[in-house]
N, C-alpha and C positions, 0 to 999 in steps of 0.2 A: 359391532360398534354402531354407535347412532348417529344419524346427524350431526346433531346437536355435540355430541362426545370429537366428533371429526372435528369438526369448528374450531375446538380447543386448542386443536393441535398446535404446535410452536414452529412444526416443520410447512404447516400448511400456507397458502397463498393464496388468498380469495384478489377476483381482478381490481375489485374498488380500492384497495390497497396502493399506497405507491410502491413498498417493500414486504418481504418476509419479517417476522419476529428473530433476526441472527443479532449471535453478538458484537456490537459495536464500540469503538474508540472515537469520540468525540474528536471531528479535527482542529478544533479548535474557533472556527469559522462559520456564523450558522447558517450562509448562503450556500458553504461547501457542503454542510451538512445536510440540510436540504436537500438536493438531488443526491447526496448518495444515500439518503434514506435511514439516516441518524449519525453518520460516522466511516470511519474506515472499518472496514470489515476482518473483524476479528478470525482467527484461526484458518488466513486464507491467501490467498495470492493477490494482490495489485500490481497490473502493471500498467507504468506513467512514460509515455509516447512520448519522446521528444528528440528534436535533431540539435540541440543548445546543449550536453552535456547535463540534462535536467536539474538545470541551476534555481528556475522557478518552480518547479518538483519539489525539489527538496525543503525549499522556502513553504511547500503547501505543507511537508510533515512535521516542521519543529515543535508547532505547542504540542501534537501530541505524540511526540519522542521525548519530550520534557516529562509528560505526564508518564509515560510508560517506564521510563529509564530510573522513576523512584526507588522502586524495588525490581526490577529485572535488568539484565545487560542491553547493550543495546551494539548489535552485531555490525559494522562496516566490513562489506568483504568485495574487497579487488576495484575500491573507489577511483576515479579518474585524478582525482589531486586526494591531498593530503588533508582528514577531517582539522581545518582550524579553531583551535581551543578557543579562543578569545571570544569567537561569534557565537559561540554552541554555547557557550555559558553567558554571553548573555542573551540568549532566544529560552534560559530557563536549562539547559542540558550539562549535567555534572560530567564533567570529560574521562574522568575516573569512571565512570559507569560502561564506556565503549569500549569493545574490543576492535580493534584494525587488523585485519589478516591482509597479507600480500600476497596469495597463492602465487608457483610457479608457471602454471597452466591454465587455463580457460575451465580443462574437466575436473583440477583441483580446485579452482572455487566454487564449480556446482558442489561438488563433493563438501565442501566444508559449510556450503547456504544448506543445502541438507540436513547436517547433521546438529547445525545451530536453529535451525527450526525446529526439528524433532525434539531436542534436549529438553524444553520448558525451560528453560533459563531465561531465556533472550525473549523481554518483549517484544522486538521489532529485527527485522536482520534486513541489512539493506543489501542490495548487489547489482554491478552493472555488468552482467554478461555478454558474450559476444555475439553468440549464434545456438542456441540452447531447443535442442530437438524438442517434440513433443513430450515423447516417452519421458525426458526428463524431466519437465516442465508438472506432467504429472504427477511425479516423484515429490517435485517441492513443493506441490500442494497438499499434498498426504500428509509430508514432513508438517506442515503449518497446523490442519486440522490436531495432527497427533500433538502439538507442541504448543497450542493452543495460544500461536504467535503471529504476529504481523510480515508476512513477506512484501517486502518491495521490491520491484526488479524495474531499475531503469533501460528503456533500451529504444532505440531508432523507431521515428513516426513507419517507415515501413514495414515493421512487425506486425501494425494493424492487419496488414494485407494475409496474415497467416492464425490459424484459430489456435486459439488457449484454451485450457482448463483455468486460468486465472478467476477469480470471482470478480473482480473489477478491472476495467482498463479504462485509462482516461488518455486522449489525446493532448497534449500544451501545445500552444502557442506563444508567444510574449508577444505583446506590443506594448503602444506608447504607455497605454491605462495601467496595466496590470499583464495579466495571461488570460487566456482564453481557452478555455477547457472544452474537450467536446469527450462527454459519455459515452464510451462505446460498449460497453456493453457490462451490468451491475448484476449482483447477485438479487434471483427474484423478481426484475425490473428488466423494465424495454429501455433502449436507449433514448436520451433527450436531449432536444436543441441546443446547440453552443450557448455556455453561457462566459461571462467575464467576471473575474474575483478581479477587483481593484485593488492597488497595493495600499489606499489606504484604510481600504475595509478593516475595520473593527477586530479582534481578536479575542475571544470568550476567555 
């Protein structure tokens, strides 16, 4: 293969790059876009760090769980409150499109974020685990690639302290402005200085 033939590549990374060529979900937001390198990352893990119940988390996913939730489900598995219709439909999200599962256990809802990743049905499958070993964590990422869907896993700012297979993980903060994100670590990319999405930042 030649040079020039490598170059091509879609899997490749040259360092002038801020990102790889992977596929992306617009979030909606193009300062959020911006550091993550065009969008959330397609067929992969995100996990969003926060000690709030990631109430500004989930404020970051709406326009594009609107946008996904078109033609595919859109997974809630083992949410800390109950998805509220009223608000989901108006951020753009058909309530008829989510499935809500309430597993009995911690290792029945890794078991069912698994297997709604895997399926290709589910644009997006959201989940807030408890305490989710590696080995599993790999698991769900497999799941995403094969299902060519959105994982989100909310879970506790001291997670950071322990390594993922995840492709994105972003730290929140909330303050008076907006939240306060810090990158820790993107698919492709180095991590970058905390930046702040304001709440009344603009929405594509």
């Amino acid at each position: 293969m030649s040079l020039e033939q490598l170059l091509q590549r879609a899997d490749l990374w040259r360092g002038g790059e801020r990102s790889p060529r992977h596929p992306v979900v617009a979030s909606g937001r193009p300062q959020l876009d911006l550091q993550l390198g065009g969008g959330w990352p397609r067929g992969a893990l995100t996990e969003l760090l926060s000690d709030h119940h990631a109430i500004g988390a989930l404020g970051l996913l709406l326009p594009a769980l609107a946008a996904l939730g078109r033609d595919r489900w859109l997974a809630w598995i083992a949410p800390p409150h109950i998805p509220y219709a009223p608000a989901l439909a108006a951020a753009g999200i058909d309530p008829a499109r989510i499935i809500w599962v309430r597993p009995r256990t911690p290792e029945e809802g890794l078991w069912a974020v698994e297997q709604a990743l895997r399926s290709g049905s589910c644009g997006a499958v959201l989940h807030w685990p408890q305490a989710p070993g590696a080995q599993r964590l790999r698991r769900l990422q497999l799941a995403a690639e094969q299902g060519d869907s959105l994982g989100f896993l909310f879970r506790p700012r001291r997670a950071a302290h322990h390594p993922s297979p995840a492709a994105l993980r972003l730290e929140l903060y909330p303050t008076a402005q907006g939240t306060e994100l810090h990158l820790l670590k993107r698919r492709g990319g180095w991590a970058t200085a905390p930046f702040t999405l304001h709440d009344g930042d603009a929405v594509a």
